[in-house]
C-alpha positions as CSV (number, residue, x, y, z in Angstrom):
1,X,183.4,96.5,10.5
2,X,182.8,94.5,13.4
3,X,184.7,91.5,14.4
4,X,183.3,88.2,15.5
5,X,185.3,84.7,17.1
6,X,185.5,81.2,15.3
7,X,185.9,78.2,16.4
8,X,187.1,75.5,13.8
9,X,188.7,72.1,14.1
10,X,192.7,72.0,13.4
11,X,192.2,70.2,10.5
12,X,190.1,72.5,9.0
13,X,192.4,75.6,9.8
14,X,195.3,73.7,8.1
15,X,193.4,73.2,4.5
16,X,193.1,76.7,4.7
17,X,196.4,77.5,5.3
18,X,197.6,75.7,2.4
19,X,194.6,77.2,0.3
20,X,196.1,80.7,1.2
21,X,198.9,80.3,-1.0
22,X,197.7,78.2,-4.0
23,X,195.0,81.1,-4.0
24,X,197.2,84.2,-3.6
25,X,195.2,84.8,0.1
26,X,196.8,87.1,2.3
27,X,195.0,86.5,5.3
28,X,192.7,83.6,6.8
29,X,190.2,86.4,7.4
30,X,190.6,87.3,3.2
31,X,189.6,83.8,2.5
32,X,187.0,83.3,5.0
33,X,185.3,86.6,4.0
34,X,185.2,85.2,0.4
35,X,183.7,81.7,1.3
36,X,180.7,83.4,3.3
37,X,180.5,86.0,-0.3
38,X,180.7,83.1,-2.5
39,X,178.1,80.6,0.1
40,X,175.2,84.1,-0.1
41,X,175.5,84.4,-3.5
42,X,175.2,80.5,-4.0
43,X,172.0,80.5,-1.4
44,X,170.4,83.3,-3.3
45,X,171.0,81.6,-6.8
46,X,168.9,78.5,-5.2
47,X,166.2,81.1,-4.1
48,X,166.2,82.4,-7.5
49,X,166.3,78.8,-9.3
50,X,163.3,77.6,-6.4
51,X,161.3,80.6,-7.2
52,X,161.6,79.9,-11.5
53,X,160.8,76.2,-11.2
54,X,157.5,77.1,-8.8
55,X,156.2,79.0,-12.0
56,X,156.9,76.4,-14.2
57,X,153.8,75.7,-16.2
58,X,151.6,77.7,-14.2
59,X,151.2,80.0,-17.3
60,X,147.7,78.7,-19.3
61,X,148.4,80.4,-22.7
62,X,149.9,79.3,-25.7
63,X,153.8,80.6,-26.2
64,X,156.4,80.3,-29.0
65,X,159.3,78.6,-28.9
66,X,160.7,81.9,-30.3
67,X,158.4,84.0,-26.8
68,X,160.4,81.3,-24.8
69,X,163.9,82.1,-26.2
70,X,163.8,85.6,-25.5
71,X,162.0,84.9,-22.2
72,X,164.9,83.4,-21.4
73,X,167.1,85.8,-22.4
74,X,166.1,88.7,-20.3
75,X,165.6,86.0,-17.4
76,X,169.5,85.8,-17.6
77,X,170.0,89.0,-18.6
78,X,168.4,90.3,-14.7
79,X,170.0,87.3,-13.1
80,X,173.8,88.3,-14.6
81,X,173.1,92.0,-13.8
82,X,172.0,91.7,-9.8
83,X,174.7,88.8,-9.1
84,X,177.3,90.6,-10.9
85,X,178.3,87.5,-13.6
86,X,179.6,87.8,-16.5
């Protein structure tokens, strides 16, 4: 593990502080570790989401509303599986 330096405004270092508690944080480091897990996984849901809406009608067959269901289905199935949500 390496360790890196941040700079952050007073303000900013005080919110966290009370966060720590109402969140059951031991450490700043703990909850700053979690925010840049929880902003990754939010940046790669937009890729994913970005990615879906590009193929958006691009299909020229006919589907079922019952193709479309399932579709959807597995689509969330892969999603919940590689971010780890249940």
């Amino acid at each position: 593990m390496q360790a890196i330096t941040v700079k952050m405004e007073d303000g900013l270092l005080e919110e966290i502080d009370r966060k720590l508690e109402d969140n059951r944080y031991s450490t700043r480091t703990e909850f700053i570790r979690d925010a840049i897990r929880e902003k990754l996984s939010e940046l790669e849901k937009e890729q994913v989401l970005k990615a879906l809406s590009m193929l958006k009608g691009s299909s020229k067959r006919k589907t079922s509303d019952a193709q479309l269901h399932a579709a959807r289905d597995k689509a969330f199935e892969i999603l919940e599986k590689k971010l780890s949500i249940k």
